[in-house]
C-alpha positions as CSV (number, residue, x, y, z in Angstrom):
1,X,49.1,3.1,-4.5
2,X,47.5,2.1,-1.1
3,X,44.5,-0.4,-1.1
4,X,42.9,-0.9,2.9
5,X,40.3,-2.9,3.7
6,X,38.8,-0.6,6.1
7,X,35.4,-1.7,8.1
8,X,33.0,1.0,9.5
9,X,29.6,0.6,11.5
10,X,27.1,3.1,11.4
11,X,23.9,3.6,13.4
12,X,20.8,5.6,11.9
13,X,17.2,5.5,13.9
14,X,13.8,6.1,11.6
15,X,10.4,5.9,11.9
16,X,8.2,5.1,9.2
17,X,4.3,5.2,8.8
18,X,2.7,3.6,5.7
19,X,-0.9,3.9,5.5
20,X,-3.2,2.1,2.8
21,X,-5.5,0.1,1.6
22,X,-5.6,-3.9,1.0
23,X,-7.3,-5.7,-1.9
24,X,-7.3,-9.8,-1.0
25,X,-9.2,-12.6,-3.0
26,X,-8.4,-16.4,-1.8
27,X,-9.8,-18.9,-3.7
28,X,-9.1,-22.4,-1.2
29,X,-5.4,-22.1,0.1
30,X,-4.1,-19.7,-2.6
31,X,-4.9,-16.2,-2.4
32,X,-3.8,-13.0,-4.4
33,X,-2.9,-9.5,-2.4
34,X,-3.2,-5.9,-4.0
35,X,-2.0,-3.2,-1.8
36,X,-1.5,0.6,-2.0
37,X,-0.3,3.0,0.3
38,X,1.9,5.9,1.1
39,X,5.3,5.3,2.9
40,X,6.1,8.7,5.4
41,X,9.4,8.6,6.8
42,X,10.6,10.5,10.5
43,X,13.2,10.7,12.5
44,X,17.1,10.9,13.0
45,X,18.8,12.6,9.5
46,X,22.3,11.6,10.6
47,X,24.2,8.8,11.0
48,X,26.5,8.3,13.6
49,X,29.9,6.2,14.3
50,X,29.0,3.2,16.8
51,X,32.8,2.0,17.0
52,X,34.2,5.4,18.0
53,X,38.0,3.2,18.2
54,X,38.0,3.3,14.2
55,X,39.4,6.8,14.5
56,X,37.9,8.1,11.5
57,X,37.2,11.5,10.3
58,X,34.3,10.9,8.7
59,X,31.4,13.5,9.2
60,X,28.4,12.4,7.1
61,X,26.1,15.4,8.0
62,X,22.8,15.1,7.4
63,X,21.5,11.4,5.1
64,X,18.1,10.6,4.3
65,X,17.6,7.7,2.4
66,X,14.1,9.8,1.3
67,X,11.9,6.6,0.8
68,X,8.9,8.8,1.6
69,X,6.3,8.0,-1.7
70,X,3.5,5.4,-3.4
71,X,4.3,2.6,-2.7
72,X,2.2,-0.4,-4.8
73,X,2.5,-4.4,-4.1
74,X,1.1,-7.9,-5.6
75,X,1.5,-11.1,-3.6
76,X,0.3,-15.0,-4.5
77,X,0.3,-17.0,-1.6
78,X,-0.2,-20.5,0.5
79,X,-2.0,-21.1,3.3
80,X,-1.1,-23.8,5.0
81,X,-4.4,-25.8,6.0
82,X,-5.0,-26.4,9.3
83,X,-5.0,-29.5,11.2
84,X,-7.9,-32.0,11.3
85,X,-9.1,-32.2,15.3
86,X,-9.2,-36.0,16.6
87,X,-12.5,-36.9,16.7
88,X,-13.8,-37.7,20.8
89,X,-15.4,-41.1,21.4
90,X,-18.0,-40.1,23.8
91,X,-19.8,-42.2,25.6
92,X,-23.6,-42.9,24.9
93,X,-25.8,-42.3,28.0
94,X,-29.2,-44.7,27.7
């Protein structure tokens, strides 16, 4: 029995596209996020062999990871405040 430790990179190009809609609601510096939307996916089905000195023999064919669907998310957050300004001594004018 023959264990290798054998290393391969791949390269895959996609687009996606997720329209939606956005519920937010901050009260001072926190805030809590509702979204919705629906994740399309395009572009390149295959995955190709960057390395081509790995000599493999390895034909994938077509791979889509098919993330295309709802997609739902809730977020808490911080805001950091922002900084105070210096106040300006001006000069008074009589």
């Amino acid at each position: 029995m023959t264990i290798t430790n054998n290393t391969y990179k791949f390269n895959v190009q996609n687009n996606l596209f997720e329209p939606g809609i956005e519920i937010n609601y901050k009260i001072n510096f926190i805030g809590i996020k509702l979204n919705a939307g629906y994740l399309f996916q395009s572009g390149s089905d295959n995955f190709s062999v960057i390395d081509p000195t790995n000599n493999t023999n390895i034909s994938l064919g077509p791979v889509k990871p098919n993330w295309n669907g709802y997609r739902v998310g809730f977020s808490i957050y911080y805001n950091l405040p922002p900084k105070a300004k210096k106040a300006e001594m001006k000069p008074v004018s009589k």
